[in-house]
N, C-alpha and C positions, 0 to 999 in steps of 0.2 A: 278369457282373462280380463279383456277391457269390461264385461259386462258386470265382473266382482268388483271392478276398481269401483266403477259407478255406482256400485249396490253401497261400498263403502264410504264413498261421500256422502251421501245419500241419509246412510244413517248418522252419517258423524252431524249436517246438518240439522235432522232430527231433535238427535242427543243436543242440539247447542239450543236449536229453538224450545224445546219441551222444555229447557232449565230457565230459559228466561222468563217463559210464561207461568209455570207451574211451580206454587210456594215449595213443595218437599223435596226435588230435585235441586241438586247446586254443584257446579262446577267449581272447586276453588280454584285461587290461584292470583297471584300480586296483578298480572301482567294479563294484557288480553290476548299475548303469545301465549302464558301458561295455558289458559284455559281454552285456548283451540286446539294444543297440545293432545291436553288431556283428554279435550273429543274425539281427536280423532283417533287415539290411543282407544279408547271405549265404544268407537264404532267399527274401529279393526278387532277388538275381542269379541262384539256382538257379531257382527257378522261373521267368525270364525267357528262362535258358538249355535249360530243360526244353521251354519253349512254341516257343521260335522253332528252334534250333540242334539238337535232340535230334532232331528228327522228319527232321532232313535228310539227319544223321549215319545213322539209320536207314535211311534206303534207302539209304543208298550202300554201305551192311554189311550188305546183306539175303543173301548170298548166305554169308558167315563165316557169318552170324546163322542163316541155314540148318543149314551144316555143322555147329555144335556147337549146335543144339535150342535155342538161344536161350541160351546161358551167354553168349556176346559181351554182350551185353545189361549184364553186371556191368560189365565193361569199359568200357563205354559211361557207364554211369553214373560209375564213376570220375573218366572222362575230364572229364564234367563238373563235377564235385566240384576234379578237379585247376586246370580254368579259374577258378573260384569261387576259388578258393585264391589263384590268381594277382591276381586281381583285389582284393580284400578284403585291405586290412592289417590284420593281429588276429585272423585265421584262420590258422591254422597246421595244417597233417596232416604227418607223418612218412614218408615211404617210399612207395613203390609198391603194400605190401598196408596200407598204412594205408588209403590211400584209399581199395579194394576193401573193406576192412572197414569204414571207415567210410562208403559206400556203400549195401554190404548195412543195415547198421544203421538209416541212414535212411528207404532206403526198407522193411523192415520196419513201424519205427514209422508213417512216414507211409497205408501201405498199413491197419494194424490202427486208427490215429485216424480216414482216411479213414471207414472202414467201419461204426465207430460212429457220427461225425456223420452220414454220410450215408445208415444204414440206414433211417429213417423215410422219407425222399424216393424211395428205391429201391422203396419197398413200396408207393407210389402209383400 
C-alpha cells in the first residue's frame, strides 16, 4: 500500500514538472493550490489506470508490442495519458504528439525518481 502511495506522488510530480517544461501540457488553475490539486487528482487517475486498464491493454497488444520491440509501449502510454485527459477538468494536452511527448516525459521522470527512492529497498 505505502509502495502505491509513492508510485503516486511520484507521478503527480511527474505530471506537475512535464507541465512546466513542456509547451502542450497545462495545468490550469488561479491558485498554485489549484494546480497541485489537480496533479494530484491526475496522478491518482493515472496510476489507477496504470494498475488496473494498462496490464490488460497489454496483453491484448502483445503481439504489435512484439512486432515493433516494444515502441507500442509509447503508444500505450499515451493512450492513457489521453483517458486521464479526458477525465480531469484542468488537464489539458494538445495534439496527438503532445501526449506521446508528454508520455515519454513522465515516464522518464517517474522511472529516474522511482530509482532513487527506491534504490535503498532494491539493495536489500
Amino acid at each position: 500500500m505505502l509502495r502505491w502511495i509513492l508510485d503516486w506522488v511520484i507521478l503527480t510530480f511527474s505530471i506537475s514538472v512535464a507541465s512546466y517544461f513542456l509547451p502542450f501540457i497545462y495545468i490550469s488553475g488561479e491558485a498554485t493550490w489549484e494546480r497541485i490539486k489537480i496533479a494530484f487528482i491526475a496522478g491518482l487517475v493515472l496510476g489507477l489506470f496504470n494498475l488496473i486498464v494498462k496490464p490488460i491493454i497489454k496483453i491484448f497488444s502483445l503481439p504489435i508490442n512484439i512486432l515493433t520491440l516494444g515502441l507500442f509501449n509509447i503508444i500505450i502510454n499515451a493512450g492513457m495519458l489521453w483517458l486521464v485527459d479526458l477525465i480531469i477538468k484542468g488537464l489539458e494536452i494538445e495534439g496527438f504528439w503532445g501526449y506521446v511527448w508528454s508520455s515519454l516525459v513522465i515516464s522518464i521522470i517517474s522511472i529516474i525518481v522511482s530509482k532513487v527512492i527506491f534504490y535503498k529497498e532494491k539493495k536489500q
